[in-house]
C-alpha positions, 0 to 999 in steps of 0.5 A: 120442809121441816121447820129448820130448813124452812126458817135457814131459807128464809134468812138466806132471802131464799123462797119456801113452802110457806112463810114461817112463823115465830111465837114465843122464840124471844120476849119481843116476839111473845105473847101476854100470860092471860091472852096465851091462857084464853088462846090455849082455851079456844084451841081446846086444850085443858085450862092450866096455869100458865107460866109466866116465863117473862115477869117484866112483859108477863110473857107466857112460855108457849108449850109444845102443844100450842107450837104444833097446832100454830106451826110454829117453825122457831124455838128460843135458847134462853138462860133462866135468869130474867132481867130482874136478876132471879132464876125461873124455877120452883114454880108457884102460884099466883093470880094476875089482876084480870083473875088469870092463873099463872105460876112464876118463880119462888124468886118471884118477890113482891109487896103491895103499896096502900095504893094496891100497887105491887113492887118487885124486887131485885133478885128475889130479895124484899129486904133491897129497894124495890126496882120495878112497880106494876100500877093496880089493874096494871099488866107489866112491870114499870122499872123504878128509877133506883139511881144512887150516885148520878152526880154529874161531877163525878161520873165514872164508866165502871159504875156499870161493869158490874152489869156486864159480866161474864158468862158462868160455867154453870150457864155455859153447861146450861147453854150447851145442855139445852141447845144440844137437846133442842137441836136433837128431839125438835126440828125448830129452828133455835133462835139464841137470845144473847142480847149483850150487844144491846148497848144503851138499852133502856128495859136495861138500863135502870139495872133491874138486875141489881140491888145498888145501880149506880151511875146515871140510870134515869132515862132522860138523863141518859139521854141528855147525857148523849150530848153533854157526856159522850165521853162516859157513854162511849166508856159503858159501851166499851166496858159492855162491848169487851165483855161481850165479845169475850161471851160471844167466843164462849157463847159459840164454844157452848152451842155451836152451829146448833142455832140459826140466828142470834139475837144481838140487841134489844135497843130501842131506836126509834119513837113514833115520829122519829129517832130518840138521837141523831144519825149523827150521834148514833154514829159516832156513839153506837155504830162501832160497838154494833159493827165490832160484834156483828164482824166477829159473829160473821167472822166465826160463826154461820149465825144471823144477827138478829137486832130488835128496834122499835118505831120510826128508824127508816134514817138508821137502816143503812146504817144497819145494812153496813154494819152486817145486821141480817135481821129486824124486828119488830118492824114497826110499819105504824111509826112513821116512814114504816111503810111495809112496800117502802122496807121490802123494796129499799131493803128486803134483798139486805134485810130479814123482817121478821115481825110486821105481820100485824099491828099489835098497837090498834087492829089486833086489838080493836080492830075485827076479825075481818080488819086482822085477816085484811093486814095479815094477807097485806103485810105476808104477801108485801114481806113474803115476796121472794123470802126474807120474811119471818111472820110475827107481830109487831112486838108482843101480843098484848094482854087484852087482844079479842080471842076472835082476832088471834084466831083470824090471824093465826087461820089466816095465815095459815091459809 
């Protein structure tokens, strides 16, 4: 099978050759700048920067040479503009704390605190408030709680619709060039990261990408505001739910059936031990707005909805299988009630798990070699078992993971 007829098979819950495999396809299923650069290193490759295509995660772009000797079977379609509000292009240099060299955007604006800590800035402009901080020594980017006007008494829904616009006619030529020449010179199944069904997603909700968010944008008021605003809650996502079926149908006119999955939303539902609102909640708040964009993609398109949630969600996975979600990532199978067998049994005629291939959080990064190759025969053959399975970790790997356990993983399962 070529990579695309191996990846429409599996989200069909269709038996293949082999599993397939993502790498690099979205930035929930990607690997840290300075693991990829000692990963290209070991595979022989010549030492290079490596560009950090991602500066929120500092996720590296997986080349084409990488792909091939991994047997990466996917490919992201994603516009150039990152969540801080800046276009990826005329790269330059830079060094990340571990001494990794890596190139990011001109747009790329940073400063440093007394404390030696670096502050990012929205749209690439120093001359706004500061939205994201990367602590000394660090490895990611924390979002800055920039909230203006979060008065309680005087909350106003539009305060996010400038957080959800529509698409330009230059991102749709953009869309439309890049999918077209994907789907010509490569047989990689394109994933389209569209992410606008994310609603309440809260990487997104600080407005990274604006230079004055207004309304509530701190993470323990919104979620508080769950139950003592509903009202303005269900205002945002009607706002963000209308400009995102309007890009939906521009989005489909751009690109086709050139793509095989869409990825819906980058909602984090679930913590550890449990869910961050209620069933209840999830339901009258979020439960709508997802149905609503899932029936249309149905409706008018062959795609796969593609919806990333991490931790404990085992209470919402009815609900998701009822509101037409075709794919889960990053299937946490280390939160509670996660357990791989329990997934495949419960869902895995309903359901496309597409990560759960190993813990990302304790065995790919402390365990051994020999531990990694144990989870990874695990989880593949548990998940594999009769299709509906996409090989991926459990979300990105990390900056930090032993070059030894990436190389037992990807030979594993390989093998």
């Amino acid at each position: 099978m070529t990579s695309r007829e191996r990846v429409q098979k599996a989200i069909r819950h269709e038996v293949t050759d082999r599993v397939p495999l993502d790498l690099g396809s979205t930035p929930v299923t990607g690997i840290a700048a300075s693991t990829y650069a000692r990963l290209r290193e070991a595979l022989g490759l010549r030492r290079r920067p490596v560009k950090v295509v991602e500066p929120f995660q500092m996720l590296a772009e997986v080349e084409p040479e990488v792909m091939e000797k991994m047997g990466v079977d996917t490919v992201g379609l994603e516009l150039p503009t990152t969540i801080f509000g800046f276009r990826n292009e005329n790269w330059k240099p830079w060094r990340l704390f571990d001494g990794t060299d890596v190139l990011v955007s001109e747009h790329f604006q940073i400063s440093e605190t007394e404390e030696g800590d670096l502050l990012l800035y929205p749209q690439g402009d120093p001359k706004a408030t500061p939205c994201a901080r990367m602590p000394k020594g660090g490895y990611y980017f924390d979002m800055l709680n920039r909230q203006e006007n979060g008065d309680e008494r005087h909350l106003d829904p539009e305060d996010f619709a400038e957080q959800f616009g529509l698409y330009t006619d230059e991102d749709l030529k953009y869309l439309q060039q890049t999918a077209d020449k994907l789907y010509r010179s490569t047989d990689f199944s394109i994933v389209g990261c569209f992410w606008q069904g994310g609603f309440g997603d809260i990487a997104q909700l600080p407005g990274p990408g604006l230079k004055h968010p207004r309304g509530i944008r701190d993470p323990q008021q919104w979620l508080m505001a769950h139950v003592t605003h509903p009202e303005y809650i269900r205002g945002i996502f009607e706002i963000q739910a209308r400009a995102a079926l309007e890009n939906l149908k521009l989005y489909r006119d751009a690109v086709g059936d050139r793509i095989d999955v869409i990825v819906m939303s980058g909602t984090d539902f679930g913590t550890q031990c449990g869910l961050f609102v209620s069933p209840e909640i999830y339901r009258k708040l979020y439960k709508p707005f997802q149905k609503m964009l899932n029936d249309w993609v149905h409706t008018h398109t062959p795609w796969k909805t593609f919806y990333h949630s991490c931790g404990a969600i085992t209470a919402l996975l009815d609900d998701f299988t009822e509101i037409g979600v075709d794919i889960l990532n990053p299937v946490q199978c280390s939160a509670k009630g996660m357990d791989p067998r329990l997934l495949k049994e419960r869902y895995g005629d309903k359901i496309v798990f597409w990560g759960g291939g190993v813990d990302t959080q304790k065995t790919l990064p402390f365990g051994s070699p020999e531990d990694v190759v144990r989870e990874v025969k695990e989880r593949t053959r548990i998940l594999g078992s009769g299709g509906g399975f996409v090989f991926n970790t459990i979300h990105n790997i990390q900056h930090g993971v032993p070059v030894e356990n990436l190389l037992a993983m990807f030979n594993t399962f390989r093998e």
